[in-house]
C-alpha positions as CSV (number, residue, x, y, z in Angstrom):
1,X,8.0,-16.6,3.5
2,X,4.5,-17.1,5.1
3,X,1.5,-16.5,2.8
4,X,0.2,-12.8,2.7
5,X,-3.5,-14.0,2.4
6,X,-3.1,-16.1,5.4
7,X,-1.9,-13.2,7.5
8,X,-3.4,-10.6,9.7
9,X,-2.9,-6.5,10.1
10,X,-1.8,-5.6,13.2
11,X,-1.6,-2.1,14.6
12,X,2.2,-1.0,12.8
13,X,4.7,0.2,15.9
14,X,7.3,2.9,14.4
15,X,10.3,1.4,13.0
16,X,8.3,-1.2,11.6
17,X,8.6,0.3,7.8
18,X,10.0,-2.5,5.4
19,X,13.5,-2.3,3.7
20,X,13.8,-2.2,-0.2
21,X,14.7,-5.9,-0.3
22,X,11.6,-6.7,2.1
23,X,9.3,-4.5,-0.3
24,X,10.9,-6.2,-3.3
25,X,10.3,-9.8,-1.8
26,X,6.5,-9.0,-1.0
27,X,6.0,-7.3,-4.8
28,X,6.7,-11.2,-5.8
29,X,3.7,-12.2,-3.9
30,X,1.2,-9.4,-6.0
31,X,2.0,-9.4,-9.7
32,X,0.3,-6.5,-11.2
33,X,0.9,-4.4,-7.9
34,X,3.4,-2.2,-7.6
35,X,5.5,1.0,-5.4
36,X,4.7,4.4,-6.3
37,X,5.8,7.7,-4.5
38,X,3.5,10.5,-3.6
39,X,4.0,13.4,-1.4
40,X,7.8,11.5,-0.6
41,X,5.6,8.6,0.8
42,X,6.0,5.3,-1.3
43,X,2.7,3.2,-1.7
44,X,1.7,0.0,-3.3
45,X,-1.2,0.8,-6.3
46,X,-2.8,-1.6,-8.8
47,X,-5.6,-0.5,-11.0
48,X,-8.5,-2.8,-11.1
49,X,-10.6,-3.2,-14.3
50,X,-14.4,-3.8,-14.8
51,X,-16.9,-3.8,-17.7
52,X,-18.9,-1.6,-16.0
53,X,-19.2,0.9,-13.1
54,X,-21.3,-1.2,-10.9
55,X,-19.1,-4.0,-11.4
56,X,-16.1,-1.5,-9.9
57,X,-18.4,0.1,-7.8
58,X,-19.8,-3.4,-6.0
59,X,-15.3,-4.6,-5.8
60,X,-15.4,-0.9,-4.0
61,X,-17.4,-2.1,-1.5
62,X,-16.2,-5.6,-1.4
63,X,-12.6,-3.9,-0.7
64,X,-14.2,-1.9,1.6
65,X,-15.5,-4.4,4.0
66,X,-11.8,-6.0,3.8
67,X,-10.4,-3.2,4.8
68,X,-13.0,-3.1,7.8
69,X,-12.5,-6.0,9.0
70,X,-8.7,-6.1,8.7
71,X,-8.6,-2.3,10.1
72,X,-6.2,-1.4,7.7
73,X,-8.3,1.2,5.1
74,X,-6.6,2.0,1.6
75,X,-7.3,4.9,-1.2
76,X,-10.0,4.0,-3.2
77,X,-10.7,5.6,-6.5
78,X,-14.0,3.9,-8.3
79,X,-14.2,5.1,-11.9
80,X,-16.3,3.3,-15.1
81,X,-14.6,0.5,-15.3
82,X,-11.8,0.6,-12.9
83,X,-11.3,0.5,-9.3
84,X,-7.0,2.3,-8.4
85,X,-6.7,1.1,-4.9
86,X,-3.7,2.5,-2.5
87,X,-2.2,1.0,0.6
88,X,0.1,2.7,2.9
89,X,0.7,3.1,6.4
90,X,0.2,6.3,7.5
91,X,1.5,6.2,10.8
92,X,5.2,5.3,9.7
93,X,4.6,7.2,6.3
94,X,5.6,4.4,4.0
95,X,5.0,0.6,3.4
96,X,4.3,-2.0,6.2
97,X,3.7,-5.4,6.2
98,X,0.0,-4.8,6.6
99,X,-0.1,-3.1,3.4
100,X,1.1,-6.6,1.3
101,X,-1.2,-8.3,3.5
102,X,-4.6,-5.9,2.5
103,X,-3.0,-5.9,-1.2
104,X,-2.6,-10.0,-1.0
105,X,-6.3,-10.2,0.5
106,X,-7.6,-7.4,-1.9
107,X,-6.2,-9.3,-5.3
108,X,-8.0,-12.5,-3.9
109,X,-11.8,-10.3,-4.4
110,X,-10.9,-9.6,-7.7
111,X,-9.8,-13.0,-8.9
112,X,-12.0,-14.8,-6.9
């Protein structure tokens, strides 16, 4: 299985949702990640912490430019302390391979 960090998003076609095994096999890749359901739709969450809220607040915006230049935009909650971000696809209303790729590229911020 290729790298996630060493991927590129690309624009999700429908039918491109990943199985349970798929999702299962990417969670190995993102420790501290994992699936949640909201509104029916399952997303991949982690919560992020800081010492402080410009700490979180400057990995918001570190996450944001990511997510520019991958085009592929998450959830962002910036708190004191903690940054919850949220992939999904929206298009296909569940996960897609560009959200382990953005979570891969996301975790990589924070520990690097």
């Amino acid at each position: 299985m290729a790298k996630l960090t060493e991927m590129h998003c690309k624009r999700p076609q429908k039918g491109e949702g990943l199985s349970e095994t798929e999702i299962a096999a990417y969670l190995e890749q993102l420790p501290g990640w994992q699936v949640v359901t909201r509104e029916g739709i399952p997303r991949l969450e982690r919560v992020f912490k800081f010492e402080n809220f410009q700490q979180a607040l400057d990995f918001t915006n570190r996450v944001g430019a990511l997510a520019e230049e991958e085009d592929h935009h998450p959830a962002i909650l910036t708190e004191w302390g903690r940054v919850r971000v949220t992939f999904w696809t929206h298009f296909i209303k569940g996960l897609h391979l560009n959200d382990f790729i953005a979570a891969a590229k996301t975790e990589a911020l924070y520990g690097g």
